[in-house]
VEXKEMI-87687 format. One record per atom (N, C-alpha, C, O): residue number from 1; z, y, x. Coordinates in nm, 3 decimals. Example, Ala and Ser with C-alpha at 12.3 -4.5 7.8 and 13.67 -1.06 7.14 Angstrom:
# VEXKEMI-87687
gutor, pz, py, px
1, 0.780, -0.569, 1.319 $
1, 0.780, -0.450, 1.230 $
1, 0.780, -0.330, 1.320 $
1, 0.846, -0.332, 1.424 $
2, 0.708, -0.225, 1.285 $
2, 0.714, -0.106, 1.367 $
2, 0.787, 0.003, 1.290 $
2, 0.804, 0.114, 1.341 $
***
This chain:
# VEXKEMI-87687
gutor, pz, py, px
1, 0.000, -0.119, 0.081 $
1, 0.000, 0.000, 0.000 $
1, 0.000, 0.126, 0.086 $
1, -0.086, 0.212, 0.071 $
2, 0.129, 0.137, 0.203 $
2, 0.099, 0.229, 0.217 $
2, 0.047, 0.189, 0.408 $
2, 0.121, 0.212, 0.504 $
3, -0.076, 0.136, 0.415 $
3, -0.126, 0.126, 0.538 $
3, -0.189, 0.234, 0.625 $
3, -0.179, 0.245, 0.747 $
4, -0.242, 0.296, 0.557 $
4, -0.306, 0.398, 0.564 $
4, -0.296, 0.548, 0.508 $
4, -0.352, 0.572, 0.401 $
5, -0.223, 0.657, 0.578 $
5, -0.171, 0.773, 0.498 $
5, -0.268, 0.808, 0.600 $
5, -0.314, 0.765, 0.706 $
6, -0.279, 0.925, 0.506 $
6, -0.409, 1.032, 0.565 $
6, -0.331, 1.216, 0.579 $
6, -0.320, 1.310, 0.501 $
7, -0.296, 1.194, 0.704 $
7, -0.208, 1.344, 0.721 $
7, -0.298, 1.475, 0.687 $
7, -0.238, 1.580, 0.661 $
8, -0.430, 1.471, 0.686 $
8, -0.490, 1.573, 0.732 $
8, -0.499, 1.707, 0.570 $
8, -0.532, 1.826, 0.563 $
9, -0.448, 1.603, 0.463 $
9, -0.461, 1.741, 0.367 $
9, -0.299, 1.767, 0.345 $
9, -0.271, 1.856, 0.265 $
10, -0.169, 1.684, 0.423 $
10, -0.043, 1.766, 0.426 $
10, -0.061, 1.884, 0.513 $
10, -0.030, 2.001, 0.492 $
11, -0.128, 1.820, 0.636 $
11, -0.206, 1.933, 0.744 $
11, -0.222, 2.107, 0.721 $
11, -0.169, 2.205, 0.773 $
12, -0.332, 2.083, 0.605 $
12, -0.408, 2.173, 0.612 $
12, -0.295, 2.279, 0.528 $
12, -0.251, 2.387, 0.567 $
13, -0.256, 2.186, 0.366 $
13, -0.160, 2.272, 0.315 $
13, -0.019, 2.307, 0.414 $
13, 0.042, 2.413, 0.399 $
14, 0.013, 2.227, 0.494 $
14, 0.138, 2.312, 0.590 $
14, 0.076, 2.450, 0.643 $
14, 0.137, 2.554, 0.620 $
15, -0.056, 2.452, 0.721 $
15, -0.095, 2.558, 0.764 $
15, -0.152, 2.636, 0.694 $
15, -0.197, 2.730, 0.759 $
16, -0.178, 2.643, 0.554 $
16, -0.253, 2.724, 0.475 $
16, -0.109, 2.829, 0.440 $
16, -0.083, 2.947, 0.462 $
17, -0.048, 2.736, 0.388 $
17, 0.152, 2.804, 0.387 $
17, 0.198, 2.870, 0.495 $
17, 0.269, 2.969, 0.479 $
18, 0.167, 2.828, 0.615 $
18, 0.251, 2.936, 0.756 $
18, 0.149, 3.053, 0.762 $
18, 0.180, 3.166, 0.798 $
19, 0.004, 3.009, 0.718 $
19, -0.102, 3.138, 0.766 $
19, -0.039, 3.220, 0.661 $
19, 0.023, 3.306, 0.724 $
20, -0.020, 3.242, 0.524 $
20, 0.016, 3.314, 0.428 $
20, 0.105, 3.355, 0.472 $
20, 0.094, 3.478, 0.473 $
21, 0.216, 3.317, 0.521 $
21, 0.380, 3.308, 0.502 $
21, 0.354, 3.397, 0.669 $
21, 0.457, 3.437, 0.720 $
22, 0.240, 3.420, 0.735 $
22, 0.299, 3.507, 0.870 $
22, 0.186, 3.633, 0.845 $
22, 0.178, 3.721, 0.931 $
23, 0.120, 3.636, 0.754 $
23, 0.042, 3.759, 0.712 $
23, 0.128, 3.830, 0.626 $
23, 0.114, 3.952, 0.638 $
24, 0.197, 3.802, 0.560 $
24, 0.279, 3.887, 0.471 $
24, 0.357, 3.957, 0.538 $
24, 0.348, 4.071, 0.493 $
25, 0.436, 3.952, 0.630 $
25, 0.523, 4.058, 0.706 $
25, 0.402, 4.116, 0.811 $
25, 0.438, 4.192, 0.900 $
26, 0.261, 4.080, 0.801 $
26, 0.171, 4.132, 0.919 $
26, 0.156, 4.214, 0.878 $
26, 0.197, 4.317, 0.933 $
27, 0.070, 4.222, 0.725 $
27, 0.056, 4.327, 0.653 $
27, 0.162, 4.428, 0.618 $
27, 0.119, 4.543, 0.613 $
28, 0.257, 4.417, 0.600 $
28, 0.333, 4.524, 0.575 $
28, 0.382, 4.580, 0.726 $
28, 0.415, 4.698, 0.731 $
29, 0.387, 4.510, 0.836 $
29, 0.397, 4.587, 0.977 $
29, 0.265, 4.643, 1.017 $
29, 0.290, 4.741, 1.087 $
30, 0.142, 4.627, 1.005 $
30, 0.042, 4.688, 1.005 $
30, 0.040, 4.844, 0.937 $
30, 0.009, 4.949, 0.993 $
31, 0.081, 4.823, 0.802 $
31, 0.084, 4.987, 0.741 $
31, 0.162, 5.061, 0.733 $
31, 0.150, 5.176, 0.689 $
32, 0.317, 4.977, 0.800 $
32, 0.409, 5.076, 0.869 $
32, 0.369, 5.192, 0.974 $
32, 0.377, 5.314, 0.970 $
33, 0.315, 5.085, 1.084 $
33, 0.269, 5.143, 1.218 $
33, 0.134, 5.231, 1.199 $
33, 0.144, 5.347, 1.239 $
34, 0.017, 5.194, 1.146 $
34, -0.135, 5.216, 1.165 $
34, -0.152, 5.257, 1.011 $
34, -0.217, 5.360, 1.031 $
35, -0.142, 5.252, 0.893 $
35, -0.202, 5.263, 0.793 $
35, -0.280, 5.183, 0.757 $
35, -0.299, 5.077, 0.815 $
36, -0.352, 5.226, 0.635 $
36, -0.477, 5.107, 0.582 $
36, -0.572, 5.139, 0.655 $
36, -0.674, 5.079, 0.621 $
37, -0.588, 5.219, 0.757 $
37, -0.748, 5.219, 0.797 $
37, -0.765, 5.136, 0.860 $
37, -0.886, 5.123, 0.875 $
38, -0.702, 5.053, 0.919 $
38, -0.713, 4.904, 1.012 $
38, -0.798, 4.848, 0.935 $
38, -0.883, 4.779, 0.991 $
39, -0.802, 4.858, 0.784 $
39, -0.856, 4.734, 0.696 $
39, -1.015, 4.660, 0.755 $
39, -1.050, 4.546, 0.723 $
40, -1.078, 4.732, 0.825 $
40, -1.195, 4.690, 0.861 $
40, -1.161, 4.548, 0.929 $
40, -1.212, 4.439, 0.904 $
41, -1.069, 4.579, 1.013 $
41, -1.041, 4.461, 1.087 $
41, -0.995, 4.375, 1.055 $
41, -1.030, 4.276, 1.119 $
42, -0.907, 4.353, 0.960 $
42, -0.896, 4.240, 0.861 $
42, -1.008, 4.176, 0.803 $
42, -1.032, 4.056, 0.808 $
43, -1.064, 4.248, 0.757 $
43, -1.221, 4.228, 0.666 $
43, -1.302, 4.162, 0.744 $
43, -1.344, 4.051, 0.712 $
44, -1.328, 4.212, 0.837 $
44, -1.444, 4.146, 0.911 $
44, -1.411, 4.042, 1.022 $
44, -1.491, 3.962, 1.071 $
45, -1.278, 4.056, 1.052 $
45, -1.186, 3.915, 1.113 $
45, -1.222, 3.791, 0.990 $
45, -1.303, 3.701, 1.008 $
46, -1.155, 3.808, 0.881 $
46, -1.195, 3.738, 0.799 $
46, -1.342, 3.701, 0.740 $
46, -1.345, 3.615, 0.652 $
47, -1.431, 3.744, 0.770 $
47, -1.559, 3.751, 0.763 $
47, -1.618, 3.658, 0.858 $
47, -1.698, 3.568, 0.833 $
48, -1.574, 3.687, 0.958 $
48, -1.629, 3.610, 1.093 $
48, -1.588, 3.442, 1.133 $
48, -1.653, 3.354, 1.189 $
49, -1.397, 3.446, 1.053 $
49, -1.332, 3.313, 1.051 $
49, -1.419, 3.237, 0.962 $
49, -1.482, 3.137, 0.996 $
50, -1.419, 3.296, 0.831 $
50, -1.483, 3.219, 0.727 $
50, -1.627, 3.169, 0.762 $
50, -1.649, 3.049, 0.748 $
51, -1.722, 3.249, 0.805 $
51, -1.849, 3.192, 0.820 $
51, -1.843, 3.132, 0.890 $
51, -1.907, 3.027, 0.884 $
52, -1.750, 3.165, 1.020 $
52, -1.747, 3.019, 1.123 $
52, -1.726, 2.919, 1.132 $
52, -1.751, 2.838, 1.221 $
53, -1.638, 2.904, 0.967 $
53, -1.549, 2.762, 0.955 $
53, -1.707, 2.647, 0.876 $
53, -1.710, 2.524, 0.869 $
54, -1.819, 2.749, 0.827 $
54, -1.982, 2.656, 0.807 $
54, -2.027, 2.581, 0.951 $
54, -2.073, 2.471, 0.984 $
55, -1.987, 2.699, 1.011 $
55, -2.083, 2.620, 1.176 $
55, -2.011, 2.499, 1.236 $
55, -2.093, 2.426, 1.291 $
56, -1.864, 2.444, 1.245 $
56, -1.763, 2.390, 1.300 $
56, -1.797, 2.247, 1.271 $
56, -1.806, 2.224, 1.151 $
57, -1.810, 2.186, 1.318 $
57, -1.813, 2.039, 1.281 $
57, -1.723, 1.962, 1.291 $
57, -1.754, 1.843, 1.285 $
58, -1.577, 1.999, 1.310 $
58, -1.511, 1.913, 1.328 $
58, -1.403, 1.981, 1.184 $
58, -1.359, 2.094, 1.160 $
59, -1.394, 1.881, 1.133 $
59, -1.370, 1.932, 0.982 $
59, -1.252, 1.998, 0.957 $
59, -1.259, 2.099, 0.886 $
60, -1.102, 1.947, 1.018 $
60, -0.979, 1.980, 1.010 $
60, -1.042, 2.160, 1.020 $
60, -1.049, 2.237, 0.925 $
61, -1.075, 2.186, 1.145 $
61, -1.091, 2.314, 1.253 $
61, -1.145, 2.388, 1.179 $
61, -1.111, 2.507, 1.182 $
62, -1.256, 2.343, 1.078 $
62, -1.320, 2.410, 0.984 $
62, -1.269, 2.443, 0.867 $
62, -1.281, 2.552, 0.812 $
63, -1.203, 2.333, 0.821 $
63, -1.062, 2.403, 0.693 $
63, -0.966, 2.517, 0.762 $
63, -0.939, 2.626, 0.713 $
64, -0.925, 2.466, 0.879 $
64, -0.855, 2.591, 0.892 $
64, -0.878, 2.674, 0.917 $
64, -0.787, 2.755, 0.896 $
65, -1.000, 2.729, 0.976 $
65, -1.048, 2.856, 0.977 $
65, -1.104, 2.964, 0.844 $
65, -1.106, 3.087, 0.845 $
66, -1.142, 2.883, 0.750 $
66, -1.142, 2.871, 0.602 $
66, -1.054, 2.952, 0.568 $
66, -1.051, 3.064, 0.517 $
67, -0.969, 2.861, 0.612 $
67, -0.815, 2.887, 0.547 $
67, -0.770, 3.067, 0.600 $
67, -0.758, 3.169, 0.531 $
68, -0.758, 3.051, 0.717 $
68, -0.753, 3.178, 0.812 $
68, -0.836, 3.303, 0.740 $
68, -0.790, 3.397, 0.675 $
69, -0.962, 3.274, 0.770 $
69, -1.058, 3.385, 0.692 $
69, -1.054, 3.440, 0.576 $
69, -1.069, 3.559, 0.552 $
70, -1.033, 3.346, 0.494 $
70, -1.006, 3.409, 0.350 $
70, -0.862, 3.456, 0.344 $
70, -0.853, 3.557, 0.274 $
71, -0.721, 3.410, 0.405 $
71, -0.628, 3.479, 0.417 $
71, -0.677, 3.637, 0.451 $
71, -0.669, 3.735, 0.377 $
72, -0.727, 3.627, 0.581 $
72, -0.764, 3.770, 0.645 $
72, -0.807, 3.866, 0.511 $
72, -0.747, 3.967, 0.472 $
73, -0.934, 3.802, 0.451 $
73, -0.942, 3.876, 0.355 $
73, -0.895, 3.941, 0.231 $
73, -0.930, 4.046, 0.177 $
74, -0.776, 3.824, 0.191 $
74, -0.668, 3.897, 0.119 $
74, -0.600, 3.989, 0.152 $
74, -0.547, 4.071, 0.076 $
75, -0.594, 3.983, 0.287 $
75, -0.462, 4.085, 0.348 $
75, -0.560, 4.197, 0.368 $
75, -0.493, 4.298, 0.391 $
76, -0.663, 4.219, 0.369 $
76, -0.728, 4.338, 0.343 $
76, -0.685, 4.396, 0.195 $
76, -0.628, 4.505, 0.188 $
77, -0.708, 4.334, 0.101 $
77, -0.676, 4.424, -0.024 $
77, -0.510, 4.415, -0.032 $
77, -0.466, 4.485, -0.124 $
78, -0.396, 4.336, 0.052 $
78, -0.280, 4.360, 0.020 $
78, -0.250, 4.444, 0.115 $
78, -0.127, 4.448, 0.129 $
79, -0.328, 4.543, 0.218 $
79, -0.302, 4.658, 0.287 $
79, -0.306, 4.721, 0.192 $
79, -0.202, 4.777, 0.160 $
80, -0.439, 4.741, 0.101 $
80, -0.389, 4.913, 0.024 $
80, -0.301, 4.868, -0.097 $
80, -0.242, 4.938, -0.179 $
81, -0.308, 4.756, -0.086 $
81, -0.167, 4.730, -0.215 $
81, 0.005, 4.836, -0.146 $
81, 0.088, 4.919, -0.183 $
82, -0.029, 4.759, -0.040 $
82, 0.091, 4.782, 0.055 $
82, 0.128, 4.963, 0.091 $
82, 0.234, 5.026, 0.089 $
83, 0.001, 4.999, 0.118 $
83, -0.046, 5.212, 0.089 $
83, 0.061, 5.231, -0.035 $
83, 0.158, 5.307, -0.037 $
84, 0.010, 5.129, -0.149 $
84, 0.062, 5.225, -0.282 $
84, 0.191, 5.209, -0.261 $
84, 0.252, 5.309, -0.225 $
85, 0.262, 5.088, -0.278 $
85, 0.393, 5.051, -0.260 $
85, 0.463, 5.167, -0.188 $
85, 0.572, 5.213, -0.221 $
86, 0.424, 5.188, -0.135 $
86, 0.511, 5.304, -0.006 $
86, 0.515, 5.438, -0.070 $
86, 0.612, 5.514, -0.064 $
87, 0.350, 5.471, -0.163 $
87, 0.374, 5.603, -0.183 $
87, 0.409, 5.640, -0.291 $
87, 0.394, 5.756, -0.329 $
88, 0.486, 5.508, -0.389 $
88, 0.542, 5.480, -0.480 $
88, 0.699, 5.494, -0.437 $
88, 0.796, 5.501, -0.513 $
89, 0.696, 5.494, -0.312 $
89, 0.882, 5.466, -0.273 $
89, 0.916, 5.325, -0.296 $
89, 1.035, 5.298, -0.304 $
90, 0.802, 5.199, -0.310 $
90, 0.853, 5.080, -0.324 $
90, 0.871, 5.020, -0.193 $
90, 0.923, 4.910, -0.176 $
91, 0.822, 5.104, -0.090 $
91, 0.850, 4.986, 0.015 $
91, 0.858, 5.118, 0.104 $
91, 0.833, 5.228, 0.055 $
92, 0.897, 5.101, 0.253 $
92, 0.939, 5.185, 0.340 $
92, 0.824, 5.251, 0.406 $
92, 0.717, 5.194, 0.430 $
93, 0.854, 5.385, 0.436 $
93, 0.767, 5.514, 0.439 $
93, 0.796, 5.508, 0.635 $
93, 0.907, 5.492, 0.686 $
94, 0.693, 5.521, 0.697 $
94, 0.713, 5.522, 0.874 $
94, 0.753, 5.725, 0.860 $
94, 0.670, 5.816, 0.852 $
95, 0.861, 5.732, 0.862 $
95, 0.849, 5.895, 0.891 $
95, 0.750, 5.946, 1.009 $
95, 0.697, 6.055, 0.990 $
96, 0.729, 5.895, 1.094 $
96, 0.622, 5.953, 1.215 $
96, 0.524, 5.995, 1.177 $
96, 0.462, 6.079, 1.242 $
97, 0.456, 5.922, 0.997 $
97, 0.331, 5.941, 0.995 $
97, 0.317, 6.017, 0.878 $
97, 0.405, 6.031, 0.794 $
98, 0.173, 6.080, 0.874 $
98, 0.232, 6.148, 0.751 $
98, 0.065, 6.055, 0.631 $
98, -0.038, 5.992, 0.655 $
99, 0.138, 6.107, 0.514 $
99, 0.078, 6.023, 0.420 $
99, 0.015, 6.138, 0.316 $
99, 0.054, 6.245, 0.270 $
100, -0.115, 6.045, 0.302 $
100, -0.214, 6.106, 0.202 $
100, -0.195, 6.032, 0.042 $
100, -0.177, 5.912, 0.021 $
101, -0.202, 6.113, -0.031 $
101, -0.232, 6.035, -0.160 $
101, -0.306, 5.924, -0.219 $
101, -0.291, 5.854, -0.318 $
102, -0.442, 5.936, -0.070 $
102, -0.559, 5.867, -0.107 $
102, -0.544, 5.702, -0.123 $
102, -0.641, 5.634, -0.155 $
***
């Protein structure tokens, strides 16, 4: 019965969970320090993981880059989530910097 366990999709979901679970404090230390204008680099980090995870042939490497890329790309739109939060007073304001409405 159980001769054969196949680790590779506990695998992928362990690391799909730590990639999430270490972007969430990235993103909000990102728009502490830098603001949303970083977002390019999220975007197109994620742009570049994702299409790369088509070319990869070795399949695990290719889920996880998958995995990676499209994170990246969330954390692009949870940067300006992260803008409002702040200029809402929901989350902490970097006094050094100063803030636009936009």
């Amino acid at each position: 019965m159980f001769g054969f366990i196949n680790y590779e999709g506990f695998l992928v979901g362990l690391f799909a969970f730590l990639i999430i679970g270490i972007f969430h404090p990235v993103v909000i230390r990102v728009e502490y320090h830098y603001g949303k204008g970083v977002w390019p680099f999220f975007l197109v980090s994620g742009i570049v993981s994702a299409t790369a995870s088509l070319f990869i042939a070795q399949r695990f490497i290719s889920v996880l880059l998958g995995v990676l890329g499209f994170a990246l790309i969330w954390s692009t739109l949870e940067l300006f989530k992260q803008h409002q939060r702040v200029l809402k007073g929901q989350a902490k304001r970097n006094p050094r910097r100063n803030y636009h409405e936009s």
